[in-house]
TIDO-691705 format. One line per 3 residues: number of its first residue (from 0); for each residue x, y, z of N, C-alpha, C, CB. Coordinates in pm, whole numbers, m for minus. Glycine has a CB too. Layout:
<pts>
NUM) X,Y,Z,X,Y,Z,X,Y,Z,X,Y,Z; ...
</pts>
This chain:
<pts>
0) 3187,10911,2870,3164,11047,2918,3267,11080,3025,3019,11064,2972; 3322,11205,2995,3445,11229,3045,3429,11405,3156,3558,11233,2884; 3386,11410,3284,3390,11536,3343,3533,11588,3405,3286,11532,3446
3) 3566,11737,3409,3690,11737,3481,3651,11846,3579,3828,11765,3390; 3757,11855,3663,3696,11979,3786,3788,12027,3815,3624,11947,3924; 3843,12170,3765,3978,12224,3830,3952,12283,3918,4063,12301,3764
6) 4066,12229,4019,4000,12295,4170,3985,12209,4250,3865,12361,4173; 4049,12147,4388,4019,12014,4455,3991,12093,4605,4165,11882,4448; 3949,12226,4608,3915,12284,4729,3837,12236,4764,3893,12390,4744
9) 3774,12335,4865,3603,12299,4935,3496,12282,4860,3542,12407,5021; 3508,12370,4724,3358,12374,4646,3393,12244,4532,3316,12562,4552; 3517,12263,4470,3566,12153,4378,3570,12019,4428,3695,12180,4334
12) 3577,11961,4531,3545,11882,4582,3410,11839,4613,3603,11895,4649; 3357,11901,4648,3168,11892,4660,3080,11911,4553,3104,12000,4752; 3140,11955,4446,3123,11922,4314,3133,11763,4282,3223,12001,4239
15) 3245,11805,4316,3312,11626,4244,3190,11528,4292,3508,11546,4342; 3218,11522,4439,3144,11457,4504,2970,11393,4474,3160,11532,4595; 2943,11530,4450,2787,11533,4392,2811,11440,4223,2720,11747,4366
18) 2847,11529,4150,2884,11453,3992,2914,11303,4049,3052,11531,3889; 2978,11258,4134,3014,11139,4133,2906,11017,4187,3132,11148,4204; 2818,11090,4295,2701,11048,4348,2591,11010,4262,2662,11137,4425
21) 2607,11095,4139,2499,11177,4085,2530,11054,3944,2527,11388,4069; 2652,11001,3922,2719,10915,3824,2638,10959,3676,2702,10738,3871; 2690,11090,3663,2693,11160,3566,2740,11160,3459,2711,11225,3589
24) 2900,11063,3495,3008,11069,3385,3055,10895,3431,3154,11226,3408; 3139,10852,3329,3240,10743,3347,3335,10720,3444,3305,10742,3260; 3379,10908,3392,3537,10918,3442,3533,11056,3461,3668,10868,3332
27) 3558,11100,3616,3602,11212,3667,3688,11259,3683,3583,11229,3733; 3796,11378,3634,3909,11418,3710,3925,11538,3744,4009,11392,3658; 3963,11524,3854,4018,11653,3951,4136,11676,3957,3993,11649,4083
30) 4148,11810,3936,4276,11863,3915,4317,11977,3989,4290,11893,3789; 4447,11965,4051,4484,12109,4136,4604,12140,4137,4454,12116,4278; 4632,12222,4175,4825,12289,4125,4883,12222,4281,4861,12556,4110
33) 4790,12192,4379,4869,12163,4492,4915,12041,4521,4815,12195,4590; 5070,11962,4492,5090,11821,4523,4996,11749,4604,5205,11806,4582; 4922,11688,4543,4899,11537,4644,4747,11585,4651,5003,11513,4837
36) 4664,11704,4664,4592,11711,4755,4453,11634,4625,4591,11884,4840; 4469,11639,4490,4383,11642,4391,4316,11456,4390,4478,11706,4241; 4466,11421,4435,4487,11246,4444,4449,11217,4555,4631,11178,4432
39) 4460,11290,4650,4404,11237,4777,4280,11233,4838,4454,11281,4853; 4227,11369,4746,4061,11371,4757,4011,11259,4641,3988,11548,4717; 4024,11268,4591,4019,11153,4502,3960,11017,4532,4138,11130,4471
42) 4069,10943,4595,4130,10848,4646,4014,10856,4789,4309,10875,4659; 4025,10968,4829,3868,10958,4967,3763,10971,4881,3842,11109,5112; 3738,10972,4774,3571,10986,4711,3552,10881,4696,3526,11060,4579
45) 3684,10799,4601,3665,10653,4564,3582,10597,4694,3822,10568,4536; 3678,10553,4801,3635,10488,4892,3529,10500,4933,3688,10490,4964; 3414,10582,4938,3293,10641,4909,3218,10511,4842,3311,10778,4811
48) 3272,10498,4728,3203,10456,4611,3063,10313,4636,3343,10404,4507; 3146,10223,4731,3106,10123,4793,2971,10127,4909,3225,10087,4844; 3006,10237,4940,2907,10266,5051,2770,10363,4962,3002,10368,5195
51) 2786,10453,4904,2725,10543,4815,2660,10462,4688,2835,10651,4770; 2703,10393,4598,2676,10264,4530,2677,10336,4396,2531,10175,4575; 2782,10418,4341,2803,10464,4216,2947,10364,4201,2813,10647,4203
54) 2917,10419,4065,3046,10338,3967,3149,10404,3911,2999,10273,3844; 3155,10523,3902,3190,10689,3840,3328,10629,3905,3094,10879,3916; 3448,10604,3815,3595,10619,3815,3646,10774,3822,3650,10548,3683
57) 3730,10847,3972,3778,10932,4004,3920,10921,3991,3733,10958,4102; 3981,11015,3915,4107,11029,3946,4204,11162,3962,4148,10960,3865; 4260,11190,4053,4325,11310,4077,4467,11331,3998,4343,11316,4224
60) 4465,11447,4004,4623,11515,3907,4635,11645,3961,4612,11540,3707; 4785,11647,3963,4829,11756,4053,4880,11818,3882,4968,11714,4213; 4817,11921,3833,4869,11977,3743,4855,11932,3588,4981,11978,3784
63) 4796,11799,3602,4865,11711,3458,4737,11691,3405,4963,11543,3478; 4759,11808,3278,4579,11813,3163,4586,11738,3097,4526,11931,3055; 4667,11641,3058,4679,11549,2956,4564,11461,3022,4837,11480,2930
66) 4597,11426,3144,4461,11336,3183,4308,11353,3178,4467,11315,3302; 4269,11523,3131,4158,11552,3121,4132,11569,2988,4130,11644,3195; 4214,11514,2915,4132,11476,2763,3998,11384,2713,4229,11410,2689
69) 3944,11474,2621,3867,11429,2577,3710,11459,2685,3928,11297,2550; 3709,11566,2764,3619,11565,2877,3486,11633,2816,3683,11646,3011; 3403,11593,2840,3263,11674,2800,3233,11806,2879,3133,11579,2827
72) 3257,11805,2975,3259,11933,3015,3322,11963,3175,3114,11978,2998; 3401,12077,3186,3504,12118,3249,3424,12199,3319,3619,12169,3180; 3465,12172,3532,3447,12317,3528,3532,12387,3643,3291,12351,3544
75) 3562,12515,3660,3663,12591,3693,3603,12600,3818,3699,12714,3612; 3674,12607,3933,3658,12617,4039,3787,12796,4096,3687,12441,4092; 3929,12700,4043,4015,12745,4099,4007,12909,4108,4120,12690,4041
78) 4073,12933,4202,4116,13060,4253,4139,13103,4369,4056,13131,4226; 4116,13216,4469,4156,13261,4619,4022,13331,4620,4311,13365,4653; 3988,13337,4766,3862,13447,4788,3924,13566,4812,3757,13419,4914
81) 3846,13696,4775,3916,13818,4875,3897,13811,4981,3887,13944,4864; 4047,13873,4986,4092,13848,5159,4071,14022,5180,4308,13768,5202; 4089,14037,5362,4050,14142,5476,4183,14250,5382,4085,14077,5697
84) 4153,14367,5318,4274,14437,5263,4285,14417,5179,4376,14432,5296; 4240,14319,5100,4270,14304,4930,4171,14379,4855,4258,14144,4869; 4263,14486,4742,4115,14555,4647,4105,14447,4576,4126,14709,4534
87) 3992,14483,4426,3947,14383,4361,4002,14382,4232,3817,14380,4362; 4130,14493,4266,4209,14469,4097,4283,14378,4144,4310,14599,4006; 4371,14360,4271,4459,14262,4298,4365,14111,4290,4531,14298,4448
90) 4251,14111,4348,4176,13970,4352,4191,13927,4193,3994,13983,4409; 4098,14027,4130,4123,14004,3958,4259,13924,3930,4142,14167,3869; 4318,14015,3932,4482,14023,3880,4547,13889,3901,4580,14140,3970
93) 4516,13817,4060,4509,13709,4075,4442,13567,4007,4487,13733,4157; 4300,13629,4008,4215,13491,3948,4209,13497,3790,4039,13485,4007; 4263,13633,3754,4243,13630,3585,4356,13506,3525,4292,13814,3506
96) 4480,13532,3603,4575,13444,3530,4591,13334,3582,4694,13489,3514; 4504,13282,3684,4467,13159,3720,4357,13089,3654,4444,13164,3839; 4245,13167,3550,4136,13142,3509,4146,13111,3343,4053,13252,3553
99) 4237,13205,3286,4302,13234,3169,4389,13073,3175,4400,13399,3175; 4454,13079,3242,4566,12940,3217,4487,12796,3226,4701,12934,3355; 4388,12799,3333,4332,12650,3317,4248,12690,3159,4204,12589,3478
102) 4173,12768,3148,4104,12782,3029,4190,12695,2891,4090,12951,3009; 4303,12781,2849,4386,12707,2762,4424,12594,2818,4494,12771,2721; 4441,12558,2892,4503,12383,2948,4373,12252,2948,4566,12396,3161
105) 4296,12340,2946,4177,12238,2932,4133,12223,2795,4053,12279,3014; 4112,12331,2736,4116,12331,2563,4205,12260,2504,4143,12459,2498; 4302,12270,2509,4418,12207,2488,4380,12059,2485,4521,12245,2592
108) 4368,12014,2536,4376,11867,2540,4181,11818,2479,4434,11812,2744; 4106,11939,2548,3946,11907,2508,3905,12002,2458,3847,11875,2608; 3879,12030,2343,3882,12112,2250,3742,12176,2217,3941,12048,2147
111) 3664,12032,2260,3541,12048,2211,3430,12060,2355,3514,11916,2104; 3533,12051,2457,3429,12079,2590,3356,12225,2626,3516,12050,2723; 3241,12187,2734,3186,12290,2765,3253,12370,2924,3038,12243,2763
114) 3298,12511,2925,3356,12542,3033,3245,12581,3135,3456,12644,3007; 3255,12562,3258,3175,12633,3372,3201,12647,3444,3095,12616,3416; 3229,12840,3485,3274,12878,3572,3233,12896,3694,3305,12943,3541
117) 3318,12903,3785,3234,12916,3965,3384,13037,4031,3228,12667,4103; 3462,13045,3965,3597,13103,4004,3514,13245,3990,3754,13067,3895; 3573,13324,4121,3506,13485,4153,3588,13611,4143,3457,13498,4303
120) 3577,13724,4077,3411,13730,4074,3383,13671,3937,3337,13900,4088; 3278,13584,3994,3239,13540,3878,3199,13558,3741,3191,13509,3900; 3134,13653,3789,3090,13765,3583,3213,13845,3500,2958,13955,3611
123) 3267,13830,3581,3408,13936,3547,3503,13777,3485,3506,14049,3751; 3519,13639,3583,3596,13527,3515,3526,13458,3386,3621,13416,3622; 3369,13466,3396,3301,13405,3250,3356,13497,3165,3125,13402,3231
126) 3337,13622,3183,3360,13708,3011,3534,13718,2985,3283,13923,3013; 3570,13662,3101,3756,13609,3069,3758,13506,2974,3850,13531,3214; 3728,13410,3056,3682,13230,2948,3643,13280,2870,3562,13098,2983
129) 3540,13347,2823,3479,13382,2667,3532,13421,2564,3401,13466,2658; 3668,13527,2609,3705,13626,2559,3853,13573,2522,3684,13747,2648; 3949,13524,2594,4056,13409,2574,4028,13321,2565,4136,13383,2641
132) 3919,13228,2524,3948,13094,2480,3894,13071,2301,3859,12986,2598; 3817,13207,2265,3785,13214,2185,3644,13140,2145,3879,13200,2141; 3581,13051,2204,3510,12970,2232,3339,13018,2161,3537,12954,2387
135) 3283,12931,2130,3151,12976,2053,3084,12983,2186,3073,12866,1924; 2980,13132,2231,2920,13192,2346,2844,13106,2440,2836,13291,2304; 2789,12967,2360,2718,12853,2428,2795,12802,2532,2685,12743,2340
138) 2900,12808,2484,3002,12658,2569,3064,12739,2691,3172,12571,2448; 3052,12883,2751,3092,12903,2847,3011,12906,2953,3149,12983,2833; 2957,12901,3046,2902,12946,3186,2910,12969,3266,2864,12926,3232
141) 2880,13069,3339,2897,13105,3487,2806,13015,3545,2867,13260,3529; 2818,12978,3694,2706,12911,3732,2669,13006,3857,2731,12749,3762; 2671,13115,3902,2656,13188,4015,2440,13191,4024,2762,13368,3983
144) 2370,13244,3898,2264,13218,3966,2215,13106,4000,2190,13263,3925; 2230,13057,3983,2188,12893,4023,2185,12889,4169,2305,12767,3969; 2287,12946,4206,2336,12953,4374,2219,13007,4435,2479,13060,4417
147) 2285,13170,4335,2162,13229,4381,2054,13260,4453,2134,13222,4353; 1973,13153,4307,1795,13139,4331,1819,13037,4446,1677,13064,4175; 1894,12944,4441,1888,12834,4563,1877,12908,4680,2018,12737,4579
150) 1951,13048,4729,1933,13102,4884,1807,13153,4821,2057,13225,4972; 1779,13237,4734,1642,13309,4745,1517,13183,4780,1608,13398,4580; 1540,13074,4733,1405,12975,4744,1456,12932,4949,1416,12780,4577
153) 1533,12945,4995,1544,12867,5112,1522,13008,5189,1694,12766,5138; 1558,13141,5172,1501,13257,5265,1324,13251,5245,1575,13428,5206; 1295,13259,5111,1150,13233,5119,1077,13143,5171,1111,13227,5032
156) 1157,13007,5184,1081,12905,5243,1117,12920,5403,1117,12755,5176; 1214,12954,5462,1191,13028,5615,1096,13146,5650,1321,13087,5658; 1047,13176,5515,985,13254,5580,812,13226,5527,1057,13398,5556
159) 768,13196,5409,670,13139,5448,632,13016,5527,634,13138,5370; 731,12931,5581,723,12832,5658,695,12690,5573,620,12868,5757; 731,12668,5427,679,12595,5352,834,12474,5298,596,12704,5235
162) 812,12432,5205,926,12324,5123,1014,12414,5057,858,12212,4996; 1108,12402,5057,1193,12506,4921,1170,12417,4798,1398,12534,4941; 1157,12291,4790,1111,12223,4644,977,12279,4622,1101,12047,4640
165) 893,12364,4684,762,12377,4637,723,12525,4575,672,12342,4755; 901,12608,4567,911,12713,4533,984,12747,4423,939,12763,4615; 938,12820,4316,997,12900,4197,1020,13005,4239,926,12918,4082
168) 1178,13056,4219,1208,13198,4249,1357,13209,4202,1185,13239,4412; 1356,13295,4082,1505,13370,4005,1546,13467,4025,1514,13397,3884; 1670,13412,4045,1749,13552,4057,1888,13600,3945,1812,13545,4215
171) 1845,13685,3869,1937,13745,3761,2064,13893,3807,1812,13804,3640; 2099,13881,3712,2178,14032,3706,2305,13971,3780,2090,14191,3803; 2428,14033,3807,2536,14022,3862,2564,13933,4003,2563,14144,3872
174) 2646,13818,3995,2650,13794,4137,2755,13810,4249,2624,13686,4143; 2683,13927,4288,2773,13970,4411,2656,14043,4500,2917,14084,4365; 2677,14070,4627,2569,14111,4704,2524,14265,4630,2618,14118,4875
177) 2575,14329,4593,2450,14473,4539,2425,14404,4346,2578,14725,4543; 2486,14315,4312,2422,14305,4208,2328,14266,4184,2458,14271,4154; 2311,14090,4216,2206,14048,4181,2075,14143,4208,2205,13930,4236
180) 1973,14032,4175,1857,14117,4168,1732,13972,4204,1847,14214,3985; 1686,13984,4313,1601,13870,4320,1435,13913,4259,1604,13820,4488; 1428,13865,4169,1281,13861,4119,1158,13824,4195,1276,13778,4020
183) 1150,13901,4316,1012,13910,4404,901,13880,4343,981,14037,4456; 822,13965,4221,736,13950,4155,688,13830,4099,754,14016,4091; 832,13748,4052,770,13608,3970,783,13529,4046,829,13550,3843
186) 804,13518,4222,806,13428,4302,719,13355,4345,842,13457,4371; 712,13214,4321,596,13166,4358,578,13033,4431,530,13166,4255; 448,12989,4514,452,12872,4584,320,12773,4541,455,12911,4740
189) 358,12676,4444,273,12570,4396,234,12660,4284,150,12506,4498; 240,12739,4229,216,12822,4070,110,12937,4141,117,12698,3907; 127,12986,4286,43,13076,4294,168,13221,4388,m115,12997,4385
192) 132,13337,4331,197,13406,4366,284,13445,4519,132,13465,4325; 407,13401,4547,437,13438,4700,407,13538,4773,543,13444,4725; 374,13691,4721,327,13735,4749,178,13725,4852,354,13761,4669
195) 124,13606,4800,3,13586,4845,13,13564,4954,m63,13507,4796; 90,13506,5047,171,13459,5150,272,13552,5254,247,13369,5080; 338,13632,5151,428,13726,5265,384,13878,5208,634,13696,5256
198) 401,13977,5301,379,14164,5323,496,14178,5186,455,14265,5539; 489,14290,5172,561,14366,5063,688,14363,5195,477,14547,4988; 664,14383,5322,807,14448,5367,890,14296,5418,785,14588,5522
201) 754,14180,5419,835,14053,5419,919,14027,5275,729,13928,5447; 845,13995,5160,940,14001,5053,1063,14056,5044,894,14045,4971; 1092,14221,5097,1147,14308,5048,1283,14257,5164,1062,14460,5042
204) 1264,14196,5298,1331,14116,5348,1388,14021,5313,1294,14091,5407; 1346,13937,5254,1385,13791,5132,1467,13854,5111,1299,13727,4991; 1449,13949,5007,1565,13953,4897,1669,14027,4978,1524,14036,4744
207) 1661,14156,5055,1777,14144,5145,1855,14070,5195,1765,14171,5214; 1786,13956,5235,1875,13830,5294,1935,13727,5172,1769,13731,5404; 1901,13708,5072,1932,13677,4984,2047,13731,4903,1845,13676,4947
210) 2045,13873,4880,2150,13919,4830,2287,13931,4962,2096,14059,4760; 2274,13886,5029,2358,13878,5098,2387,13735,5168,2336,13974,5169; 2351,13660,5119,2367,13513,5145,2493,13438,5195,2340,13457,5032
213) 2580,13511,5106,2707,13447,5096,2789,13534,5163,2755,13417,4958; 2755,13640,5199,2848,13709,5283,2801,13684,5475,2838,13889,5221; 2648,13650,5478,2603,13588,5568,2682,13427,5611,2466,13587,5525
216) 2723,13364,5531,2789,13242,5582,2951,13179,5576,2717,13157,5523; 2983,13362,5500,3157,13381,5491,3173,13375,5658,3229,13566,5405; 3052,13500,5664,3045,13548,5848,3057,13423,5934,2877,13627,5904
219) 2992,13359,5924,2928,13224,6032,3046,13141,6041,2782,13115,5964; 3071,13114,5876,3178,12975,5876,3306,13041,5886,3178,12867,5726; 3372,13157,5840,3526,13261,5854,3572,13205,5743,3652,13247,6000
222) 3445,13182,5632,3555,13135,5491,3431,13143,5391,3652,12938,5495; 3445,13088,5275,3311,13096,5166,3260,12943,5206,3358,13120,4962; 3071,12969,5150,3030,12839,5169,3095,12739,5038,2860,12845,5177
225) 3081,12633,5040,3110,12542,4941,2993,12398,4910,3256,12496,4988; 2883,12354,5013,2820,12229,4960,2687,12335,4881,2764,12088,5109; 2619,12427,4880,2549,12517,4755,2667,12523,4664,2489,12688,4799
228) 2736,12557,4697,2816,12626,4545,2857,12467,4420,3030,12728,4616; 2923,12365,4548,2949,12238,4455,2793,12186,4420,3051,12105,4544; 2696,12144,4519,2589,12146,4410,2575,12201,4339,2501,12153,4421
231) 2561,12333,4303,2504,12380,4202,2600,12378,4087,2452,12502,4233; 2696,12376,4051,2817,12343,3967,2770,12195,3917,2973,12346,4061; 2700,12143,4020,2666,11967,3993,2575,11938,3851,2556,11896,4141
234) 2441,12073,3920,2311,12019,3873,2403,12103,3719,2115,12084,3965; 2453,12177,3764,2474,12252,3616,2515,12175,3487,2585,12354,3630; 2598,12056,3541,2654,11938,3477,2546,11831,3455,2769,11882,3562
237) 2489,11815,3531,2370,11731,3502,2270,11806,3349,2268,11732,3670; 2237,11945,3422,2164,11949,3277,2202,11958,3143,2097,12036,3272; 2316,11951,3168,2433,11951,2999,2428,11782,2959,2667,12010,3041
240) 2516,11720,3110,2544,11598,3018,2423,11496,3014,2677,11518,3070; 2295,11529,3075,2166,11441,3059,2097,11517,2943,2063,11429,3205; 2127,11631,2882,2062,11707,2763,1910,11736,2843,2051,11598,2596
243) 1929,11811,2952,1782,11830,3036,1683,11943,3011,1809,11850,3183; 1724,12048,2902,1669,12121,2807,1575,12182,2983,1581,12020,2638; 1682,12193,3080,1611,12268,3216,1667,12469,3185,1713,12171,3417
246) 1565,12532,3240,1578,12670,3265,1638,12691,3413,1438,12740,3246; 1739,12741,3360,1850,12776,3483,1898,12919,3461,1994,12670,3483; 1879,12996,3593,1970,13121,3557,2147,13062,3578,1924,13272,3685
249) 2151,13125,3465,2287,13069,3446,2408,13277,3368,2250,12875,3275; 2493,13264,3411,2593,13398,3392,2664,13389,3213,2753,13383,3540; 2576,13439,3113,2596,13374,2971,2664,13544,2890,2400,13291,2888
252) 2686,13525,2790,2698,13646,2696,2590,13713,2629,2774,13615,2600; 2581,13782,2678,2467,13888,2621,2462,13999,2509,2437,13961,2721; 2396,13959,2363,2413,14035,2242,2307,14108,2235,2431,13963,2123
255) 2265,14231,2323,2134,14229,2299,2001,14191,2398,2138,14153,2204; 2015,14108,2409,1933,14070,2512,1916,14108,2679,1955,13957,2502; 1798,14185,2697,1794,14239,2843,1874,14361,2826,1859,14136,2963
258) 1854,14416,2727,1931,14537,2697,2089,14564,2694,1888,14616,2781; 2146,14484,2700,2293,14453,2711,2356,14388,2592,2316,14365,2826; 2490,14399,2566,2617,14360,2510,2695,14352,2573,2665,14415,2432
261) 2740,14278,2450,2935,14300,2575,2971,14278,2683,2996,14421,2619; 2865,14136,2787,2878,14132,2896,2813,14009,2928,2843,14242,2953; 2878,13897,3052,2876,13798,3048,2759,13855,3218,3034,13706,3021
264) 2642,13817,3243,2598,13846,3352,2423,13765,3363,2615,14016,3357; 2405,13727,3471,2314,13618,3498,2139,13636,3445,2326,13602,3665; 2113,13572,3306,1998,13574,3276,1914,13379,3297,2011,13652,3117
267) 1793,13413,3287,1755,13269,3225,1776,13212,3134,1666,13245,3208; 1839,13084,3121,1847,13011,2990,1805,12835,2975,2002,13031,2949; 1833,12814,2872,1790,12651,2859,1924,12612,2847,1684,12593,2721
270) 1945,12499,2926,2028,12393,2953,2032,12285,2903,2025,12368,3044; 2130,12280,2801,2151,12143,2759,2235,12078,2668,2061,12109,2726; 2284,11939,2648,2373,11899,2571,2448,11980,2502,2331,11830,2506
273) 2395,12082,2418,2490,12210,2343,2530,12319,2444,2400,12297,2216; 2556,12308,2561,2539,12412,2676,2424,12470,2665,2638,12518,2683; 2460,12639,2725,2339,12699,2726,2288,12756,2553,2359,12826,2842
276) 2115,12690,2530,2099,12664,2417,1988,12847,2360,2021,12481,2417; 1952,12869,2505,1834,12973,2463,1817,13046,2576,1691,12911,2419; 1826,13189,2546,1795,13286,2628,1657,13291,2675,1829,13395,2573
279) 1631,13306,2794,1447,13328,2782,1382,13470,2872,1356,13162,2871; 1319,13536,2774,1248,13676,2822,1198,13684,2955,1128,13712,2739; 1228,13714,3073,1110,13763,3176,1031,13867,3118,1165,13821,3314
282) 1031,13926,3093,1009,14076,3012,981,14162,3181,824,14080,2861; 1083,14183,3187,1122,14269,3299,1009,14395,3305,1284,14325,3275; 941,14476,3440,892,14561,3426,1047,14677,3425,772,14559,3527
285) 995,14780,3400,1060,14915,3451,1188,14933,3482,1009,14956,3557; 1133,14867,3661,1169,14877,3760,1317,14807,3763,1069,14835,3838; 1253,14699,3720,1380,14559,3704,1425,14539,3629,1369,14439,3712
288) 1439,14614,3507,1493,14647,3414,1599,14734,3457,1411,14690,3332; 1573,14835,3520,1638,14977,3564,1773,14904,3673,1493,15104,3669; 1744,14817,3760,1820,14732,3851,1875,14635,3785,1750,14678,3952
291) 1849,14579,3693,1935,14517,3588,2016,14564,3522,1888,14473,3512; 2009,14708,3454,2085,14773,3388,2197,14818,3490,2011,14873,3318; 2175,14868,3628,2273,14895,3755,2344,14820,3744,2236,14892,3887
294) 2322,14664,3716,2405,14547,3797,2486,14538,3665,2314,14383,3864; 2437,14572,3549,2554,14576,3426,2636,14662,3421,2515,14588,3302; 2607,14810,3500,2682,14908,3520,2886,14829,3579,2570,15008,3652
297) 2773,14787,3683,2874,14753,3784,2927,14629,3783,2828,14768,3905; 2892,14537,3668,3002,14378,3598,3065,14530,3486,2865,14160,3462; 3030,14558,3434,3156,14638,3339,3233,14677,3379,3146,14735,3270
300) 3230,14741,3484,3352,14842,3567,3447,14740,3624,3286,14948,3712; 3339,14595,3657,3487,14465,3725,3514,14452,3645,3492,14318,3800; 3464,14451,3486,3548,14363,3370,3670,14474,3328,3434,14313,3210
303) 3638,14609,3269,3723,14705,3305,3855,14665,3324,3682,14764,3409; 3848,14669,3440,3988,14614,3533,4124,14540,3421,3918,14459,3662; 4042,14465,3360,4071,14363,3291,4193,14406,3208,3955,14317,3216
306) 4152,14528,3150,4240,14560,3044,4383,14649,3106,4146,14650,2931; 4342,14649,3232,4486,14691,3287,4591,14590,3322,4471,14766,3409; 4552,14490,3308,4627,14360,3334,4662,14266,3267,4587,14303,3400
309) 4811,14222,3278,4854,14140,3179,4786,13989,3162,4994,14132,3204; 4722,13985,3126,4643,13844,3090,4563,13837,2955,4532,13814,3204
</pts>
């Protein structure tokens, strides 16, 4: 079993790290366009290995896909965050042909792997992968809700004062702070409604703080977080290459389902060995339906973009 991780940044690295902890695969490789740095993180995970007590063989490459042959599943890290002054056709414009090129370079050599994306914005880079690699709709993923639900379960658990393992709570639709959509209603603690526990104007707080999670700790730290984001890229790998048949909101292609086409944006699905294997109904009221359909409004208009640009 063969994982690769393009991307030896902050999150691609804490990926790695986790997958490697987690001894998920045989053989890990990390890969980055920047001399030295792919081998050198590397080379510090190894040394890890002894103290941590996995067996997982790491090896770094500055550029060179030949070494990520044969990988079960790939996943994309690379790209730049927007910066203070940058619109989001230039961010695009940037991460499309950074997203587009590992896509074919990883195919290339693994033909038959599963891609998963974390490169932003994220709904706008899955329906890239989907769309240039040609790829059957299973084998791509975004992994953004995953993140997600992870801040929505840790704002709820600050605020009912409880475990975040003792909480169910999804979050679908687009991930960026006005997209998503945190599912208040199906939130729950030990299988009984959260509600039961917090005011309508506490909930309605959650998800405020939630949809803004990540712009809350751009603030704090003066950069994006990365040990949520590489976990969750982790577990995402876990439920593929253990075949964990787990429900994950995960950023998939939508024919139909949740009222949509034509658009790669964060529903529930089942996880596993075949990637993502099965869509699964909330059966949305109205309401959240109506805020779902918004957040598709507004992944079309980033995907859009798309066709003005050479990629």
């Amino acid at each position: 079993m063969k994982v690769t991780v393009v991307g030896a940044g902050a999150v691609g690295a804490t990926c790695a790290d986790n997958i490697a902890r987690k001894q998920l695969c045989d053989e890990l490789i990390l890969v980055d366009i920047k001399e030295g740095v792919a081998e050198g993180k590397a080379m510090d995970l190894m040394q890890t290995a002894q103290i941590e007590g996995f067996d997982t063989k790491i090896i770094g490459s500055t550029n060179d896909y030949a070494k990520t042959a044969g990988s079960t599943v790939a996943v994309i890290t690379s790209g730049i965050p927007r910066k203070p002054g940058m619109t989001r056709e230039e961010l695009i414009g940037i991460n499309a042909g950074i997203v587009k090129t590992v896509t074919q370079n990883i195919l290339q050599h693994s033909p038959d792997c599963i891609i998963i994306v974390i490169s932003n914005p994220m709904d706008t880079m899955t329906y890239l992968a989907l769309k240039s690699s040609g790829l059957p709709k299973n084998r791509i993923i975004g992994m953004g809700g995953i993140l997600d639900s992870a801040r929505f379960r840790y704002y709820l658990s600050q605020a009912i004062g409880c475990s975040a393992n003792d909480l169910q709570a999804t979050v679908v639709g687009g991930h960026g702070d006005t997209t998503m959509i945190p599912l208040t209603r199906l939130a729950t603690y030990c299988g009984t409604p959260a509600a039961n526990y917090l005011s309508e104007e506490a909930l309605k707080k959650v998800a405020a703080d939630t949809m803004v999670g990540g712009a809350t700790l751009t603030g704090l730290l003066g950069t994006s977080a990365w040990y949520a984001p590489g976990a969750a890229g982790a577990a995402l790998v876990e439920a593929i290459v253990r075949d964990e048949k787990k429900l994950m909101p995960c950023c998939v292609s939508l024919e139909g389902e949740y009222g949509q086409s034509d658009i790669c944006i964060g529903v529930p699905v089942i996880i596993g060995k075949n990637g993502w294997e099965k869509i699964v109904d909330y059966k949305l009221t109205e309401e959240e339906q109506a805020a779902f359909n918004k957040s598709a409004d507004a992944v079309r208009n980033m995907n859009s973009v798309l066709s003005t640009l050479d990629v």
